[in-house]
VOLUM-309798 format. One record per atom (N, C-alpha, C): atom name; x, y, z. Coordinates in steps of 0.1 Angstrom, whole numbers. Each point is the difference from the previous one (the first is absolute). Layout:
# VOLUM-309798
<site atomo="CA" u="X" v="Y" w="Z"/>
...
This chain:
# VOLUM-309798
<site atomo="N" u="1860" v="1084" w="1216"/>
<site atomo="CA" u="3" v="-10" w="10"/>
<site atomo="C" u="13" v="-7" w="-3"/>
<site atomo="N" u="6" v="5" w="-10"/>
<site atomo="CA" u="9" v="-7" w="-6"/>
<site atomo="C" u="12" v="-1" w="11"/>
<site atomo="N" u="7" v="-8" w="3"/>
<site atomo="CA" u="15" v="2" w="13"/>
<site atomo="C" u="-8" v="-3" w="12"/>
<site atomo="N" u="-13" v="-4" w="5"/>
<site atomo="CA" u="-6" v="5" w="11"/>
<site atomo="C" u="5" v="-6" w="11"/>
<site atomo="N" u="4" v="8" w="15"/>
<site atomo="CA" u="12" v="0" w="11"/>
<site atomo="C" u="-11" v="-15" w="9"/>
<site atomo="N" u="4" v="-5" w="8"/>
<site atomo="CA" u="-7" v="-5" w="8"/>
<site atomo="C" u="-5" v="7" w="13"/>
<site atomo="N" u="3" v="11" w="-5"/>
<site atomo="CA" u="-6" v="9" w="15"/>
<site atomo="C" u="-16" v="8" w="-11"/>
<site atomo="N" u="0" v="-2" w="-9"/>
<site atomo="CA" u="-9" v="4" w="-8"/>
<site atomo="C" u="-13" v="-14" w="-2"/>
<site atomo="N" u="12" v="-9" w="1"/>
<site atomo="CA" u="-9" v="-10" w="-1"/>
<site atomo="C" u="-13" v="-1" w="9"/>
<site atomo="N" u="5" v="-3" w="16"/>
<site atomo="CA" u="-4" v="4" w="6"/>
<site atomo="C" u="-12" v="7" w="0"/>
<site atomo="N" u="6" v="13" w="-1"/>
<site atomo="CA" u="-16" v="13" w="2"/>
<site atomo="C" u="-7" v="-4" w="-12"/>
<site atomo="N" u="-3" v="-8" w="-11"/>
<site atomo="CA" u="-11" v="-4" w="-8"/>
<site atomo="C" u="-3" v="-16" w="5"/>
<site atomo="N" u="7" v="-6" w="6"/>
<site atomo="CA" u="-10" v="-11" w="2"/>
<site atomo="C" u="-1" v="1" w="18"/>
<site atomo="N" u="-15" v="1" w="4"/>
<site atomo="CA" u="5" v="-3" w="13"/>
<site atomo="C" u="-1" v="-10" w="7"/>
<site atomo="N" u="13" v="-3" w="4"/>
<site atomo="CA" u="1" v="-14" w="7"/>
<site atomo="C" u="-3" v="-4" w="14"/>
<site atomo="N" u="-11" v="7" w="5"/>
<site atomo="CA" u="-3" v="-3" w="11"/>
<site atomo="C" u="-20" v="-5" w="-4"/>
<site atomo="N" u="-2" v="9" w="-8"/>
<site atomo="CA" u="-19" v="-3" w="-6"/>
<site atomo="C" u="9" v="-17" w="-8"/>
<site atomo="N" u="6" v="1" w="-6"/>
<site atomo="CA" u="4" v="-18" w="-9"/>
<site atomo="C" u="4" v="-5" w="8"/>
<site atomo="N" u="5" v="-1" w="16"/>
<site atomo="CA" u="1" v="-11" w="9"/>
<site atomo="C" u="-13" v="0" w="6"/>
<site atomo="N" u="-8" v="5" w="4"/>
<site atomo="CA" u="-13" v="-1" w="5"/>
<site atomo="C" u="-7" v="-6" w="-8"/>
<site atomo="N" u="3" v="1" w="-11"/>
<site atomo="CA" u="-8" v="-7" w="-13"/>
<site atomo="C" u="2" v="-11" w="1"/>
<site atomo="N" u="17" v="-4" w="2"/>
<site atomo="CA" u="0" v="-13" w="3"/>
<site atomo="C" u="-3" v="-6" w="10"/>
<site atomo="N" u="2" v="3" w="12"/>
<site atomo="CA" u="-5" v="-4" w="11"/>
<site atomo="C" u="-12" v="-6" w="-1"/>
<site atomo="N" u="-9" v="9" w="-5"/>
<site atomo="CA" u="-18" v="-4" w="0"/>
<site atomo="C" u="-3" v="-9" w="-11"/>
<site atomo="N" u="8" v="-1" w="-10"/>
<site atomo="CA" u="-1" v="-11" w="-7"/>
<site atomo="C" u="5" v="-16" w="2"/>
<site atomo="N" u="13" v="3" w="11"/>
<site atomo="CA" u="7" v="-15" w="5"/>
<site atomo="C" u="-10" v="-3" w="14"/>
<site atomo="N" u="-13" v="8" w="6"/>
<site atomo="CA" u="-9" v="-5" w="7"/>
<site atomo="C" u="-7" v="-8" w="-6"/>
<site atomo="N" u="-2" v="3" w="-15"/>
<site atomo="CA" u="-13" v="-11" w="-2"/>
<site atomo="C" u="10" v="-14" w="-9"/>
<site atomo="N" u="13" v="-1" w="3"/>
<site atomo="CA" u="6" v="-6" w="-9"/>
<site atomo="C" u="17" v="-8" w="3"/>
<site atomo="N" u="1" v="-15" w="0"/>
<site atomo="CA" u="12" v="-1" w="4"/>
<site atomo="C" u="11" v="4" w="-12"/>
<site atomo="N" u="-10" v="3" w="-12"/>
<site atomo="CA" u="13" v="6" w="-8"/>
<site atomo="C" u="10" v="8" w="6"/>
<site atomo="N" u="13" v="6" w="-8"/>
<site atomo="CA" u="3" v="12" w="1"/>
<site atomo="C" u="4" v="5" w="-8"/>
<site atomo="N" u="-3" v="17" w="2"/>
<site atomo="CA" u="-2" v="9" w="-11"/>
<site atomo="C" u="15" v="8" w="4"/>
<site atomo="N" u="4" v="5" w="-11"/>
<site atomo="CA" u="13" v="12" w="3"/>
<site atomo="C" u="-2" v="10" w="-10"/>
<site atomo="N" u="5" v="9" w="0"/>
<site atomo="CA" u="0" v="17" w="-8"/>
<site atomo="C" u="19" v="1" w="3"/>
<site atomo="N" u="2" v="-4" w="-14"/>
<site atomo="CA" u="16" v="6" w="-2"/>
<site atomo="C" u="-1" v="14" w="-12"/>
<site atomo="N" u="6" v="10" w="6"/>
<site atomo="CA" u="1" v="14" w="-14"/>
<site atomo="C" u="12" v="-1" w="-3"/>
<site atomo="N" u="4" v="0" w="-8"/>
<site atomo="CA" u="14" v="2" w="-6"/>
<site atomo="C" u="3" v="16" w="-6"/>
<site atomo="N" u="10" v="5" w="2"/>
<site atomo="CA" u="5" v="14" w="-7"/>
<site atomo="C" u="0" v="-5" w="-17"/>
<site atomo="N" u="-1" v="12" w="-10"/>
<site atomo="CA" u="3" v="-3" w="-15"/>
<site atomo="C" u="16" v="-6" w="5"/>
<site atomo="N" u="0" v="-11" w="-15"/>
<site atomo="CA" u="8" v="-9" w="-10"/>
<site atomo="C" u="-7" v="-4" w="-6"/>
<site atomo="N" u="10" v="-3" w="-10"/>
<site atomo="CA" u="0" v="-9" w="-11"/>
<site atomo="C" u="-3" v="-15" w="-5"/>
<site atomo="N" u="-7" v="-3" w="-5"/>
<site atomo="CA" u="-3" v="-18" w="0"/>
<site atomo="C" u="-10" v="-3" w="0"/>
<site atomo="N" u="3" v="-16" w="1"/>
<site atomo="CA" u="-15" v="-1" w="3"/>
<site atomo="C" u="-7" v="-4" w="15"/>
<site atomo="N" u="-14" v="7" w="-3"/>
<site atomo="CA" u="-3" v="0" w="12"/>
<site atomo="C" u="-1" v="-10" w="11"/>
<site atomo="N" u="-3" v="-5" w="-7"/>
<site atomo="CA" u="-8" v="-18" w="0"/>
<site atomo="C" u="11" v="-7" w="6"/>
<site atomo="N" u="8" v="3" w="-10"/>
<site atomo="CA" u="16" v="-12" w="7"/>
<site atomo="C" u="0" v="7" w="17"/>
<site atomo="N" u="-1" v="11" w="-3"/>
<site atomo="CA" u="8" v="9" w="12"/>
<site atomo="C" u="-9" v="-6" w="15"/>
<site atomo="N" u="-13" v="-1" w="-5"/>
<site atomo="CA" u="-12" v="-3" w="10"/>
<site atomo="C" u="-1" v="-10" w="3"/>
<site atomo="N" u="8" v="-12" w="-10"/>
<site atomo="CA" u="3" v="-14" w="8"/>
<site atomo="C" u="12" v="3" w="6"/>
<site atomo="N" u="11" v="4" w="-2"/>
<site atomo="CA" u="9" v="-1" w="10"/>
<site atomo="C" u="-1" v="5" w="11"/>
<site atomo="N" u="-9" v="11" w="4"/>
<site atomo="CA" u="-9" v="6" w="11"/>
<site atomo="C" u="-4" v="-12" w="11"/>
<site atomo="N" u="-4" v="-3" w="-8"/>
<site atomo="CA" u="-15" v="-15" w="3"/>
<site atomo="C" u="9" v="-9" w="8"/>
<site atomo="N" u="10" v="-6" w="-7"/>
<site atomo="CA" u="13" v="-9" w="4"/>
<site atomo="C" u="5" v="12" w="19"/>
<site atomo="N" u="7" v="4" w="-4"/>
<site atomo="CA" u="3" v="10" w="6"/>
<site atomo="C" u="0" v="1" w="14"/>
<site atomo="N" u="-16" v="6" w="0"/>
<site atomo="CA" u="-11" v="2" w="11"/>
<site atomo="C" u="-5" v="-20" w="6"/>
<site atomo="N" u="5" v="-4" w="-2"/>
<site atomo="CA" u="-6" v="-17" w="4"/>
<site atomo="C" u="-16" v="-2" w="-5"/>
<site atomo="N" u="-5" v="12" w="-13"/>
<site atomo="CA" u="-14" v="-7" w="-4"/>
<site atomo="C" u="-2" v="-18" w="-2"/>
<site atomo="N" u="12" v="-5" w="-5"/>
<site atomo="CA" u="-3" v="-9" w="-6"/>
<site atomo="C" u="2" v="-11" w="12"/>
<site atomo="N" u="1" v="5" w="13"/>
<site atomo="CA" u="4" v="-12" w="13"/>
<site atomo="C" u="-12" v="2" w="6"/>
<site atomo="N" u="-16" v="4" w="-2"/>
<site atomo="CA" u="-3" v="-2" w="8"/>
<site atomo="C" u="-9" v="-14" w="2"/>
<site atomo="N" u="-6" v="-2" w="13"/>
<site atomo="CA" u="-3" v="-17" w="0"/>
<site atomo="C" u="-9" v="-4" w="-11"/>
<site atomo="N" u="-7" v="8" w="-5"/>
<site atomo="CA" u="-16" v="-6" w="-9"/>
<site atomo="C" u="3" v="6" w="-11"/>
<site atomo="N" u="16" v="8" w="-3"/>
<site atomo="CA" u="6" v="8" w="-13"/>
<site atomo="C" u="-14" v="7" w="-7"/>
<site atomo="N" u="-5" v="7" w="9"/>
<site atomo="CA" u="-14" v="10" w="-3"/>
<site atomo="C" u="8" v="15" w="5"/>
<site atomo="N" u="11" v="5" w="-8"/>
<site atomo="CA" u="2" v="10" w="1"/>
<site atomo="C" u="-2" v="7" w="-6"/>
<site atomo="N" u="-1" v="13" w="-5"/>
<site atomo="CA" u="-4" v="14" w="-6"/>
<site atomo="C" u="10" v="6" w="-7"/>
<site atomo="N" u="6" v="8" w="-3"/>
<site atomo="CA" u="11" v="15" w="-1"/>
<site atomo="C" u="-13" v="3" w="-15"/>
<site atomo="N" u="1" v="12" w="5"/>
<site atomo="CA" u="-2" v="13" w="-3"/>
<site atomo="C" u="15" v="13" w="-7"/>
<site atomo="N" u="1" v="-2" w="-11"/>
<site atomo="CA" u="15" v="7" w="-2"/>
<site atomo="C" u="-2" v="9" w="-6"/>
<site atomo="N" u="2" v="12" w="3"/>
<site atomo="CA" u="1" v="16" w="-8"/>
<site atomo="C" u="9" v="5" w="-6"/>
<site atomo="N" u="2" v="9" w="-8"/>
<site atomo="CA" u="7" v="6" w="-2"/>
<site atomo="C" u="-5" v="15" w="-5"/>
<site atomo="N" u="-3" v="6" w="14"/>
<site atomo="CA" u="-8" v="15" w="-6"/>
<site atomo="C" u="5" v="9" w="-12"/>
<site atomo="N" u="14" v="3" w="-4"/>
<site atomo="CA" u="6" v="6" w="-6"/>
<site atomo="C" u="-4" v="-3" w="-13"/>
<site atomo="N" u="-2" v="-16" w="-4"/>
<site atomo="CA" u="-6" v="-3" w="-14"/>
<site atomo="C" u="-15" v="-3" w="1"/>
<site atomo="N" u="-4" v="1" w="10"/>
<site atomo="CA" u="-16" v="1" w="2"/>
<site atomo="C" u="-2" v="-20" w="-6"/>
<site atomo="N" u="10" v="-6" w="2"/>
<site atomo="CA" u="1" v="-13" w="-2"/>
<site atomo="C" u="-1" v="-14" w="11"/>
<site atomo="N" u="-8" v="-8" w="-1"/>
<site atomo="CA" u="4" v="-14" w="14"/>
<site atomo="C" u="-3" v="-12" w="-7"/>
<site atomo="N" u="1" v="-8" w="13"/>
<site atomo="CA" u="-4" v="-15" w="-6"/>
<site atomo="C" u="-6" v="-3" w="11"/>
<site atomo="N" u="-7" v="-10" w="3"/>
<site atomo="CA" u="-2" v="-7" w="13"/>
<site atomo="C" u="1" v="-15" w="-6"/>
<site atomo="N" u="7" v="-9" w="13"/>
<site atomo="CA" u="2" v="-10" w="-1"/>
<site atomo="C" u="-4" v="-6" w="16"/>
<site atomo="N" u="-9" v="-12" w="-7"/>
<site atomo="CA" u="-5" v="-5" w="8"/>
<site atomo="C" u="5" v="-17" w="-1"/>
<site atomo="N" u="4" v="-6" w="10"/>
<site atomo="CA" u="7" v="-12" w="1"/>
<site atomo="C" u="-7" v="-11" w="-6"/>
<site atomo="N" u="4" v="-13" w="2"/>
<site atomo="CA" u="-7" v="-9" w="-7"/>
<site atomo="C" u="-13" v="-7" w="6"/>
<site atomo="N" u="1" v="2" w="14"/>
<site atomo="CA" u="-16" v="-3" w="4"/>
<site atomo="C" u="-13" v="7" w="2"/>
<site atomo="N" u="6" v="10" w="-1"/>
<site atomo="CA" u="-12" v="13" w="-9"/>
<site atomo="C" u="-2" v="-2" w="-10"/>
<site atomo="N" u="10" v="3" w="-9"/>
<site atomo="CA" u="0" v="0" w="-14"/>
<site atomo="C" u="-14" v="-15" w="-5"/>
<site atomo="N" u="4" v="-9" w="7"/>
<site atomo="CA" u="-7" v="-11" w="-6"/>
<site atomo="C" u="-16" v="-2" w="2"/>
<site atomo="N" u="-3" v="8" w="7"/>
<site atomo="CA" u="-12" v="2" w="9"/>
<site atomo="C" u="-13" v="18" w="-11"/>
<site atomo="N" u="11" v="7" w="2"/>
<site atomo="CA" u="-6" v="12" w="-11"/>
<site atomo="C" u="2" v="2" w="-8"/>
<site atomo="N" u="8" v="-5" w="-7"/>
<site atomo="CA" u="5" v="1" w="-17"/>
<site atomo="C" u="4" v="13" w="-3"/>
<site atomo="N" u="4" v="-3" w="-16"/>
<site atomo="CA" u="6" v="19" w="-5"/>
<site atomo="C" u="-12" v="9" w="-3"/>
<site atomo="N" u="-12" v="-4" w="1"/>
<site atomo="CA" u="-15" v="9" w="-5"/>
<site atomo="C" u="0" v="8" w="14"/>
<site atomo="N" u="5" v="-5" w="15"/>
<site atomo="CA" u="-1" v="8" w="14"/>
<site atomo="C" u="13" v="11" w="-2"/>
<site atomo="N" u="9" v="-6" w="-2"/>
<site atomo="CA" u="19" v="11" w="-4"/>
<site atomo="C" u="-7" v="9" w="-7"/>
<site atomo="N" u="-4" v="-1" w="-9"/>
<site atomo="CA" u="-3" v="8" w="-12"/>
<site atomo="C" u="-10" v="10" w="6"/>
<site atomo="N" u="-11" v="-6" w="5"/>
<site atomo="CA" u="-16" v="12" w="4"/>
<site atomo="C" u="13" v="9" w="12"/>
<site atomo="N" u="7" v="-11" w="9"/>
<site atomo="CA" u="7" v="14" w="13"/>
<site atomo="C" u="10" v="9" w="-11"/>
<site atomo="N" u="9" v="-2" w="-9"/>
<site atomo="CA" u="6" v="10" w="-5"/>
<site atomo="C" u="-4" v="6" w="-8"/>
<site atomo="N" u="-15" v="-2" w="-4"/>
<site atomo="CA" u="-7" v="12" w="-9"/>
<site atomo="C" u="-7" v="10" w="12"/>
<site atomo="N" u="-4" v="-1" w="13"/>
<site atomo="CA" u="-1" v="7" w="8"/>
<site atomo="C" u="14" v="10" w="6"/>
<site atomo="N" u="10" v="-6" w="1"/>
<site atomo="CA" u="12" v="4" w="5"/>
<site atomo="C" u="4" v="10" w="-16"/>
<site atomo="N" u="-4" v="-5" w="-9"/>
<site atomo="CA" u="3" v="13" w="-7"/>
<site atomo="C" u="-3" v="9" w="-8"/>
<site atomo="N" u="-17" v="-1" w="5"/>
<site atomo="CA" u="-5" v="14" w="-3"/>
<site atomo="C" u="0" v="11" w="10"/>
<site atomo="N" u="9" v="-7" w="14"/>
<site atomo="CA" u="4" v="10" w="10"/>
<site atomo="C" u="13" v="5" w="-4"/>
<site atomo="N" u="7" v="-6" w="-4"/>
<site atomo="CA" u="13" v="3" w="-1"/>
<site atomo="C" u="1" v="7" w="-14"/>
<site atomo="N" u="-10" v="-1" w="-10"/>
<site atomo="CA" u="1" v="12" w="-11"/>
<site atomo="C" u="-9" v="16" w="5"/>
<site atomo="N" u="-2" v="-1" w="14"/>
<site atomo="CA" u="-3" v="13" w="3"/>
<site atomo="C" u="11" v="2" w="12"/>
<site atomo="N" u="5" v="-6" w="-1"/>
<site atomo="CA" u="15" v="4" w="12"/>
<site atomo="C" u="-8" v="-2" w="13"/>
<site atomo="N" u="-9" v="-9" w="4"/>
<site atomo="CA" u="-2" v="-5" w="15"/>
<site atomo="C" u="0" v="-13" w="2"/>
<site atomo="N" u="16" v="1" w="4"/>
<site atomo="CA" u="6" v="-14" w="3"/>
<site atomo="C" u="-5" v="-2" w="14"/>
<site atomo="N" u="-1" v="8" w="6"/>
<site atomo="CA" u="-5" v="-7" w="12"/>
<site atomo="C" u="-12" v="-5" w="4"/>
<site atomo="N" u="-13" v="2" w="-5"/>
<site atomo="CA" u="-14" v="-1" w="-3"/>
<site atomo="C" u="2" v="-14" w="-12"/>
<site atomo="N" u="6" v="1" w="-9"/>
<site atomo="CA" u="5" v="-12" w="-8"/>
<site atomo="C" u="2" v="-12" w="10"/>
<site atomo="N" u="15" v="3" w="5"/>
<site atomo="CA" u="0" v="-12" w="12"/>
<site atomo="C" u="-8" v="-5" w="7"/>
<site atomo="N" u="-6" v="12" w="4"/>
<site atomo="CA" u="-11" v="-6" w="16"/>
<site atomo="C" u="-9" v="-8" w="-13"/>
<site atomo="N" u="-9" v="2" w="-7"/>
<site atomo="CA" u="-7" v="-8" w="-6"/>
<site atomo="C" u="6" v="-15" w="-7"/>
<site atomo="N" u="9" v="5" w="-3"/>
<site atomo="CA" u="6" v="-19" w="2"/>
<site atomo="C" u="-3" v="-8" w="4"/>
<site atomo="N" u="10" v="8" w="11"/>
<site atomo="CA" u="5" v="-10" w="16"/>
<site atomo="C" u="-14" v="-2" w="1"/>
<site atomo="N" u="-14" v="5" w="1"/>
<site atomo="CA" u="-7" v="-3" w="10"/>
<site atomo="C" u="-12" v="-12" w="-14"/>
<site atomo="N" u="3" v="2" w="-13"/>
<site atomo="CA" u="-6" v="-10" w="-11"/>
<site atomo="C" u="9" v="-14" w="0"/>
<site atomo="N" u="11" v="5" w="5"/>
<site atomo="CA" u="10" v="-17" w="3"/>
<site atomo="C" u="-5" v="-4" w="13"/>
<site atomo="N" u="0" v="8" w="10"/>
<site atomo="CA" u="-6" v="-9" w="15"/>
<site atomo="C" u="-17" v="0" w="-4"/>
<site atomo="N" u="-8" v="3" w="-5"/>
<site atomo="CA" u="-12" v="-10" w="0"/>
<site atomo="C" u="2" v="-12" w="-8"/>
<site atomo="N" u="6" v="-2" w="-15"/>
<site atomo="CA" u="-1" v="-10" w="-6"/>
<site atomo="C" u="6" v="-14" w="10"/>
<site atomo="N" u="18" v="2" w="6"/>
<site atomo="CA" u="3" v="-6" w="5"/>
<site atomo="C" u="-7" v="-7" w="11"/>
<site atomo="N" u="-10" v="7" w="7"/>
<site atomo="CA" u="-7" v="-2" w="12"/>
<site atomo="C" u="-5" v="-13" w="-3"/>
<site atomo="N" u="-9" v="-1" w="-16"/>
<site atomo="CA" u="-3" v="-11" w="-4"/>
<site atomo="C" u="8" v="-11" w="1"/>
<site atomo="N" u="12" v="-4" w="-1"/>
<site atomo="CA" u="8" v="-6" w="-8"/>
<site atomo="C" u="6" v="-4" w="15"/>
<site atomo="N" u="6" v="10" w="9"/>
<site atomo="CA" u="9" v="-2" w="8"/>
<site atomo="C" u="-9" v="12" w="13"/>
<site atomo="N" u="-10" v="-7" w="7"/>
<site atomo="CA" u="-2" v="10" w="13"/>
<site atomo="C" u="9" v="-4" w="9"/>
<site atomo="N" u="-3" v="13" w="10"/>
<site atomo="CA" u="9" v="-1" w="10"/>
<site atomo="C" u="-1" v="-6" w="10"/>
<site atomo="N" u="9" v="-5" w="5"/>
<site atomo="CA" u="-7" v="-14" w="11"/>
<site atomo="C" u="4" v="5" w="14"/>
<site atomo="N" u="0" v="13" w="2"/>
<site atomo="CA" u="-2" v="4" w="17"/>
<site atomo="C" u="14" v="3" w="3"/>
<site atomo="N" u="1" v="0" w="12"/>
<site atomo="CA" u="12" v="5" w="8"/>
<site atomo="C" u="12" v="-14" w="-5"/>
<site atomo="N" u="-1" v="-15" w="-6"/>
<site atomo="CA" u="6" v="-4" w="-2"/>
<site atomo="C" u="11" v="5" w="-18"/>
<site atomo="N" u="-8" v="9" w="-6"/>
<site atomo="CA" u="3" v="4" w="-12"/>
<site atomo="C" u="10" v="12" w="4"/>
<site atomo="N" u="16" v="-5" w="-4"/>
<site atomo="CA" u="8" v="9" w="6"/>
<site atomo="C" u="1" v="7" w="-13"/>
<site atomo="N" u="6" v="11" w="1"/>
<site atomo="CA" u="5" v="13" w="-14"/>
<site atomo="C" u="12" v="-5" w="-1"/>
<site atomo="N" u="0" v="-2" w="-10"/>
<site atomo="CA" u="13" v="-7" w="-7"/>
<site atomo="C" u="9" v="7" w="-3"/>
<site atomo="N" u="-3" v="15" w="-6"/>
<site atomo="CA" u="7" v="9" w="-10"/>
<site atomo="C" u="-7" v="18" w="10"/>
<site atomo="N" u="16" v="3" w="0"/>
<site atomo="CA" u="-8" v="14" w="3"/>
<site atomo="C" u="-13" v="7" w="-7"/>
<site atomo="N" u="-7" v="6" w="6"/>
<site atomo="CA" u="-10" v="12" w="-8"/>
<site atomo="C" u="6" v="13" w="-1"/>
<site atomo="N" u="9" v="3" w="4"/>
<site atomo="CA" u="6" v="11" w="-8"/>
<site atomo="C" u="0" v="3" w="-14"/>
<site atomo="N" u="3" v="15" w="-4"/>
<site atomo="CA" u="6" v="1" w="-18"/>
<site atomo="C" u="11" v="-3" w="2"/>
<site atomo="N" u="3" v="-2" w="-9"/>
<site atomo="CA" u="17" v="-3" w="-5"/>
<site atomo="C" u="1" v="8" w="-9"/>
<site atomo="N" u="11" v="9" w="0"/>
<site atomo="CA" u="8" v="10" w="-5"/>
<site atomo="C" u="11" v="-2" w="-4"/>
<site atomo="N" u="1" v="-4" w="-15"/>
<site atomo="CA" u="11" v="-6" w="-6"/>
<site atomo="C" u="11" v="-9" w="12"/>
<site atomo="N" u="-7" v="-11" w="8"/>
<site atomo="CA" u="9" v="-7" w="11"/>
<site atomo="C" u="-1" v="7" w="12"/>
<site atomo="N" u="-4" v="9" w="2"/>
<site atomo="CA" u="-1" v="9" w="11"/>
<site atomo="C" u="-14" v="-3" w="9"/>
<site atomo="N" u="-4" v="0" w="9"/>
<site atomo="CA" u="-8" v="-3" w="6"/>
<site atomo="C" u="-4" v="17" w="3"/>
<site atomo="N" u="-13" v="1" w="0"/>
<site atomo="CA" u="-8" v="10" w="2"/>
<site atomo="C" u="-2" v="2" w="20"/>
């Protein structure tokens, strides 16, 4: 997987089952959730996944209950970062249980079965924390993947 093209990216994650995932997840939830994949580099991940975060307007939204979800299939590596009025609500024992799920999918190479199960363990928790308040709860943040900046 080493070099891996973004047209490769692609055909292993599918980004149409991870927007539906999110979709069904921002029904029970004014959070928002995002799925960014990155192609292999070097670094760290983490930094790379806040600048994502920044990026994408995670950090603008009104109740700052946003999501990212950051991959990098090539190193079978992510972070998720969750903003500060999440964060303060589920602690690092909830980060921790979603990316030990997210990576005993992604040490068998199904990143996309990984995702969907996330996305859809971040929209029940948030539901708690932040339901959705009806047709007045607008989507803040696309549901698309994001493909190193690329919209899916």
């Amino acid at each position: 997987m080493f070099g891996m093209s973004r047209r490769r990216l692609r055909r292993i994650v599918d980004a149409e089952k991870v927007k539906a995932a999110i979709e069904e997840a921002e029904r029970m939830t004014s959070g928002e959730v995002r799925v960014s994949v990155a192609h292999f580099f070097w670094g760290s991940v983490h930094r790379t996944a806040q600048k994502a975060f920044a990026r994408m307007g995670m950090d603008r939204t009104q109740h700052r209950n946003g999501v990212l979800i950051f991959v990098v299939p090539s190193r079978r590596r992510f972070s998720i970062i969750g903003d500060e009025g999440i964060h303060q609500h589920v602690g690092q024992e909830f980060w921790e249980a979603v990316a030990a799920r997210l990576s005993e999918n992604f040490q068998k190479g199904d990143f996309t079965e990984g995702l969907v199960e996330a996305v859809a363990e971040v929209g029940r928790r948030l539901k708690v924390y932040f339901p959705h308040t009806g047709e007045s709860d607008p989507n803040e943040i696309p549901d698309d993947v994001d493909f190193d900046g690329e919209k899916e």
